[in-house]
LOKE-77842 format. One line per field, with one value per residue: residue in three letters; x negated, y, z negated of N, C-alpha, C in turn; residue number from 1. Coordinates in steps of 0.02 Angstrom, whole numbers. Layout:
<padrens>
residu	c(Ala | ...) .
n.u	c(X | ...) .
n.v	c(Y | ...) .
n.w	c(Z | ...) .
ca.u	c(X | ...) .
ca.v	c(Y | ...) .
ca.w	c(Z | ...) .
c.u	c(X | ...) .
c.v	c(Y | ...) .
c.w	c(Z | ...) .
num	c(NUM | ...) .
</padrens>
This chain:
<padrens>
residu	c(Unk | Unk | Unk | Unk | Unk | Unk | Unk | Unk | Unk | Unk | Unk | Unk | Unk | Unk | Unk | Unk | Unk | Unk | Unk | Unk | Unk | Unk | Unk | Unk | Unk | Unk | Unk | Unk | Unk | Unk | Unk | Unk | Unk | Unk | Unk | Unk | Unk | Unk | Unk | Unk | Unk | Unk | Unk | Unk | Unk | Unk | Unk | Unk | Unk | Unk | Unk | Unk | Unk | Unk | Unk | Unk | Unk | Unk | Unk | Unk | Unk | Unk | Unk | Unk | Unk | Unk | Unk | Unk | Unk | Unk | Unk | Unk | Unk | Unk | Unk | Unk | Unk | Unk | Unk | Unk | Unk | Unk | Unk | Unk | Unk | Unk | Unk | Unk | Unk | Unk | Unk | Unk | Unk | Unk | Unk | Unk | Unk | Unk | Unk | Unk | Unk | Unk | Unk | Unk | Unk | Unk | Unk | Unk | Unk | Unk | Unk | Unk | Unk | Unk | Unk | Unk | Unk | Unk | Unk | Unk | Unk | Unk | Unk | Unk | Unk | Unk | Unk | Unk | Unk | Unk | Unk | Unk | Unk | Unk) .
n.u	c(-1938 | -1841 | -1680 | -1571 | -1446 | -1282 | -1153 | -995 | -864 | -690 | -515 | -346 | -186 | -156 | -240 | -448 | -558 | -715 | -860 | -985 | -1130 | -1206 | -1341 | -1307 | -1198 | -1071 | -986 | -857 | -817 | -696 | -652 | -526 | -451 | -543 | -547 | -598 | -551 | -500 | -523 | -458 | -324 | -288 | -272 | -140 | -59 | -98 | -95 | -157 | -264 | -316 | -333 | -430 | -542 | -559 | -653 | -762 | -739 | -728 | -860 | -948 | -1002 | -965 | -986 | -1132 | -1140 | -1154 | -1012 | -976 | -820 | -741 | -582 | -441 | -290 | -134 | -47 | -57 | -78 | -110 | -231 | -305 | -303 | -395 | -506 | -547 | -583 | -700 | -776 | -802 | -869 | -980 | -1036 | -1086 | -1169 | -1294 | -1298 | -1316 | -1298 | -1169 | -1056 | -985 | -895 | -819 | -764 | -691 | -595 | -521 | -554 | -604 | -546 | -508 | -349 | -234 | -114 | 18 | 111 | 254 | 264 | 397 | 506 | 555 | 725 | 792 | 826 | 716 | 591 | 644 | 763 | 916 | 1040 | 1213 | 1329 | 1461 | 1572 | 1707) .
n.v	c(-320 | -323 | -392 | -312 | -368 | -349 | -459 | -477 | -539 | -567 | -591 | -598 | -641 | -750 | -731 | -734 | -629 | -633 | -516 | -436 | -326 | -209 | -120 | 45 | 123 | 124 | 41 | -71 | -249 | -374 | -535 | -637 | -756 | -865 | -793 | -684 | -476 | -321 | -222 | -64 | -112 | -232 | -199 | -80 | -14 | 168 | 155 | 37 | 37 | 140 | 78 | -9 | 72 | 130 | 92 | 141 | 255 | 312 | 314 | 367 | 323 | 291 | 280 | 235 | 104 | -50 | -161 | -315 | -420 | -545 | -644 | -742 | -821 | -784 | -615 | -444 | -352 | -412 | -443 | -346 | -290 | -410 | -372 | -244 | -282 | -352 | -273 | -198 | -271 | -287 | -166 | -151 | -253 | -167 | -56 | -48 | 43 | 115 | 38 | 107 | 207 | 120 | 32 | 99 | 163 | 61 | -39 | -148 | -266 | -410 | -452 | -526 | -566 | -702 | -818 | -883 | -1067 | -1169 | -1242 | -1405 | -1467 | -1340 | -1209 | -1129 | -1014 | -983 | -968 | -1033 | -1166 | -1150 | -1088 | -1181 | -1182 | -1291) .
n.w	c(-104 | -273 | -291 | -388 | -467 | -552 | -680 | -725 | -803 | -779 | -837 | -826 | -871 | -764 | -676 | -625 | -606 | -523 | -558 | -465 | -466 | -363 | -349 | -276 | -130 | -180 | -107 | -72 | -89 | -54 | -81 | -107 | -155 | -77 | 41 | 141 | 106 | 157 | 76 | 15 | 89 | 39 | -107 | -115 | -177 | -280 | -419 | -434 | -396 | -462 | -587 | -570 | -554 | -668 | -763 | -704 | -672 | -805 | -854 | -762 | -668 | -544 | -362 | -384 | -370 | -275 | -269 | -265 | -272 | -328 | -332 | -403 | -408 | -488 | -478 | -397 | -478 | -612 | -565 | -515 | -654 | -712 | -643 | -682 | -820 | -793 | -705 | -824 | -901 | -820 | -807 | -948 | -950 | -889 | -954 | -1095 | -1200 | -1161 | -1193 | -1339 | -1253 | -1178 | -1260 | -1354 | -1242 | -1241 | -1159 | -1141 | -1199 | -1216 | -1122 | -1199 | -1183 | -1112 | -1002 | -1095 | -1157 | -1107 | -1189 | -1249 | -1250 | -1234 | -1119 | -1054 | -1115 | -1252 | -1210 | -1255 | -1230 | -1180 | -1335 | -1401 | -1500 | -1510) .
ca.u	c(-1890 | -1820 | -1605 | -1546 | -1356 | -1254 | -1116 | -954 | -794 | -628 | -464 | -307 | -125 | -172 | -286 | -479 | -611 | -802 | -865 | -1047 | -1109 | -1270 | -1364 | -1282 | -1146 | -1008 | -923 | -801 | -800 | -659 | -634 | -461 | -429 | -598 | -528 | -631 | -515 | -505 | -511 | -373 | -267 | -269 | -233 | -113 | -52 | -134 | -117 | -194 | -337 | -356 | -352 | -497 | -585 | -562 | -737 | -819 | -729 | -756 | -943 | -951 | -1029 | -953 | -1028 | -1191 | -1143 | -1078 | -954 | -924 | -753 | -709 | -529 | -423 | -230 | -97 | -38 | -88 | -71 | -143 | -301 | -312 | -332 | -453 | -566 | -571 | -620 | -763 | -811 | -824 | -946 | -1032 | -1068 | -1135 | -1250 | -1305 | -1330 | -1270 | -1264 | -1098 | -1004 | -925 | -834 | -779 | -736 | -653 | -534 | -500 | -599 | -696 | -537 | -449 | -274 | -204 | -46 | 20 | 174 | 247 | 274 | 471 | 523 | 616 | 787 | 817 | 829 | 673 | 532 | 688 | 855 | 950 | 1124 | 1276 | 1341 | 1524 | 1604 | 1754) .
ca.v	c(-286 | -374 | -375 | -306 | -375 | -341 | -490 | -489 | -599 | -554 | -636 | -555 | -667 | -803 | -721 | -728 | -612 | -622 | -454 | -445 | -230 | -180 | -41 | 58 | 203 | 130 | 3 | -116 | -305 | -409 | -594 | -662 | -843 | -893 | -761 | -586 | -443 | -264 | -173 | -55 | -136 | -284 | -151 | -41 | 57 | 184 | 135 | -10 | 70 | 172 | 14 | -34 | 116 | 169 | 93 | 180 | 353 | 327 | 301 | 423 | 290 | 288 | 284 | 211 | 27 | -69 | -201 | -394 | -456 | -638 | -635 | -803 | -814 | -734 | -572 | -397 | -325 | -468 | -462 | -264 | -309 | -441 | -352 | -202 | -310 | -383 | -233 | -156 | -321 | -279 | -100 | -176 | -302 | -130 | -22 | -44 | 121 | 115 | 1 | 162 | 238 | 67 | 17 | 175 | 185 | -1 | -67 | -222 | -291 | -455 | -443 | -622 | -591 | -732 | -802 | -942 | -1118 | -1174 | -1285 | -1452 | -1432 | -1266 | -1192 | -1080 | -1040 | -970 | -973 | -1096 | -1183 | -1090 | -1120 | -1182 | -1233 | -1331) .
ca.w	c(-145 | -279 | -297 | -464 | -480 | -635 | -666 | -775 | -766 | -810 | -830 | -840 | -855 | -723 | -625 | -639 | -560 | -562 | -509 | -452 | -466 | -358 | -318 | -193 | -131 | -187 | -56 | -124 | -31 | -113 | -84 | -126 | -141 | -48 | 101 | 132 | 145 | 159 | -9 | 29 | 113 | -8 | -189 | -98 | -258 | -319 | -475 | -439 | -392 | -510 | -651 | -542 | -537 | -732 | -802 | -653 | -682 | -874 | -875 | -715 | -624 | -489 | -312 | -386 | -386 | -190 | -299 | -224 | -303 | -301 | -356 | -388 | -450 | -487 | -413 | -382 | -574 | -658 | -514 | -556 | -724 | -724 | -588 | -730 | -870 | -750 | -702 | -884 | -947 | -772 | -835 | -1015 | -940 | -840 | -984 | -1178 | -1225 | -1117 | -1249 | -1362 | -1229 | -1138 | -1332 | -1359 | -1200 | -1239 | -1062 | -1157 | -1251 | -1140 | -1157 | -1199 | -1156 | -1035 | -1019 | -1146 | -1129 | -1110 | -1250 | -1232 | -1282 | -1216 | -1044 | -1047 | -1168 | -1292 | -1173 | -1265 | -1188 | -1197 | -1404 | -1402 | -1567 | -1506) .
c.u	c(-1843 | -1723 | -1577 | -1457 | -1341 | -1195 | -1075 | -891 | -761 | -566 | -414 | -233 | -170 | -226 | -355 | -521 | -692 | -831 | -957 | -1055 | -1194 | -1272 | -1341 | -1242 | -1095 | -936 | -901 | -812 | -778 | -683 | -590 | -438 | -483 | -570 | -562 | -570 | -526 | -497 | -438 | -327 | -230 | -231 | -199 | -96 | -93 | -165 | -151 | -268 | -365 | -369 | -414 | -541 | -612 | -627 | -767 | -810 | -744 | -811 | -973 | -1019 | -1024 | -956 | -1108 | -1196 | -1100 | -1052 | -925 | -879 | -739 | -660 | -484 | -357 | -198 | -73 | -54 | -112 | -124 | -219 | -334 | -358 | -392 | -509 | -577 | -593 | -686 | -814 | -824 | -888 | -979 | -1073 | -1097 | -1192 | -1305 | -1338 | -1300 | -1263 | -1210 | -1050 | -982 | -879 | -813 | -748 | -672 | -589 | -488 | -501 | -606 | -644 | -475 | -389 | -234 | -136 | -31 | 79 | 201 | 279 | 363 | 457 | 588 | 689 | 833 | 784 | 761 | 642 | 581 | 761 | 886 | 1013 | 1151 | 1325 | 1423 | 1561 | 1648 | 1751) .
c.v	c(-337 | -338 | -362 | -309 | -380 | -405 | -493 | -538 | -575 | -588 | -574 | -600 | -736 | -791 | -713 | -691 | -605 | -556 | -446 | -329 | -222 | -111 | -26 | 105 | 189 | 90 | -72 | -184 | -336 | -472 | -624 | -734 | -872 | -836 | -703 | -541 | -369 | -232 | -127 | -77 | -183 | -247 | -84 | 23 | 101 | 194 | 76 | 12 | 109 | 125 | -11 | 7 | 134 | 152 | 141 | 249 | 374 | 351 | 333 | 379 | 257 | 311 | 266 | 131 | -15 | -151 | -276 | -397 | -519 | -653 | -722 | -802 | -773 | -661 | -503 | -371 | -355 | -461 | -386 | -260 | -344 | -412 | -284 | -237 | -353 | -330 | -214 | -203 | -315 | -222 | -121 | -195 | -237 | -77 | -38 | -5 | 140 | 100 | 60 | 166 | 198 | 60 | 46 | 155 | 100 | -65 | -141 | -286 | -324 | -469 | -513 | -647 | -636 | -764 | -891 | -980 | -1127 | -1256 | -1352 | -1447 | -1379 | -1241 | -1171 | -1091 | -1025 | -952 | -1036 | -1124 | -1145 | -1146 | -1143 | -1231 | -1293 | -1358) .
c.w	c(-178 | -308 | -347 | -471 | -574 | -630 | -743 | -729 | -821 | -778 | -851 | -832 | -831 | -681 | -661 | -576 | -592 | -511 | -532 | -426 | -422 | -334 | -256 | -161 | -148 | -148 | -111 | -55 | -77 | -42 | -135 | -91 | -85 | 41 | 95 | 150 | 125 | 80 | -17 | 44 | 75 | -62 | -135 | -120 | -286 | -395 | -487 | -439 | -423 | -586 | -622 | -552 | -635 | -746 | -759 | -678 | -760 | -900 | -816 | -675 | -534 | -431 | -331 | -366 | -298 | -263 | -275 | -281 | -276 | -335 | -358 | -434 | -468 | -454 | -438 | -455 | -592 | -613 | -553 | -616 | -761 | -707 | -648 | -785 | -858 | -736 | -750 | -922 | -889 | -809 | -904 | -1013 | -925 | -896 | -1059 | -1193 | -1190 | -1164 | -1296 | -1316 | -1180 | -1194 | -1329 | -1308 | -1190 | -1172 | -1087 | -1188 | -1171 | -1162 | -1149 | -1196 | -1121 | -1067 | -1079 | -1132 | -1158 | -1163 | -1242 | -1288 | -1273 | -1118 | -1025 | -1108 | -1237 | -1264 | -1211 | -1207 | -1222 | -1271 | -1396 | -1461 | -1561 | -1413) .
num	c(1 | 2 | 3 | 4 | 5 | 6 | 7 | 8 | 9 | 10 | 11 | 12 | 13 | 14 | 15 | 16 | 17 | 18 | 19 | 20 | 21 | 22 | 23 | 24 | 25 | 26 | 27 | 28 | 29 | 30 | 31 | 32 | 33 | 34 | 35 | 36 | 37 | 38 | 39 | 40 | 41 | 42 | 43 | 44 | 45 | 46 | 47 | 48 | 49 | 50 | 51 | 52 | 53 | 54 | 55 | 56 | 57 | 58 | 59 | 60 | 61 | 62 | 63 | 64 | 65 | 66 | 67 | 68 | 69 | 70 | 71 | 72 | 73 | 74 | 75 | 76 | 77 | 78 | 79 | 80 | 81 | 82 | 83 | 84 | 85 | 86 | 87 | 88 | 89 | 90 | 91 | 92 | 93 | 94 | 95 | 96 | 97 | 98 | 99 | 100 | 101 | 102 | 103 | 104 | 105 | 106 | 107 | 108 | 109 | 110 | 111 | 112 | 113 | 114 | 115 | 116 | 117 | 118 | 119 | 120 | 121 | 122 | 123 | 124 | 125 | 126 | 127 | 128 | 129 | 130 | 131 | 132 | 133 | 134) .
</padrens>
């Protein structure tokens, strides 16, 4: 029997996850910072979990796929985030006729926010010193 894995990678802020999708009911095994840990216990929030979950509940795939996560940087949010933009190019590799309604709910698109570099001269990336005429 041969192993059919799906593989995307997502970044999100600082954090990067590569999320590996196989056939399967649905179990989640993270790895954070080269450490295995509990899935729940690690995303506490349920909003975290549900930023994790969205491709799955989108594309009503969920409970077909068991999910390794290999998570690295930054903190919970930013992990969240990446591990959904991993999982959504997992589900592509998996099927293409998926891409509309990942498109659509804005799943596929990496958000490049991050934070900006501090500027010599000034306190911060735009805090100047305090102005004093006299």
């Amino acid at each position: 029997m041969s192993l059919i894995q799906y593989y995307g990678t997502g970044k999100r802020k600082t954090s990067i996850a590569r999320v590996y999708l196989r056939s399967g009911k649905g179990d989640y095994s993270l790895v954070v910072n080269k450490r295995p840990r509990p899935f729940n216990e690690y995303f506490r929030l349920d909003s975290q979990k549900y930023i994790i979950r969205q491709p799955l509940l989108l594309t009503e795939t969920e409970g077909k796929f068991d999910i390794f996560l290999r998570v690295e940087g930054g903190g919970a949010r930013g992990q969240a985030g990446a591990i959904r933009l991993g999982i959504s190019r997992a589900l592509l590799e998996f099927n293409k006729e998926l891409r509309p309604a990942l498109k659509a709910a804005g799943l596929l698109t990496r958000d490049a926010r991050i934070k900006e570099r501090k500027k010599y001269g000034l306190l911060g990336a735009r805090k100047a010193p305090q102005y004093h005429k006299r």
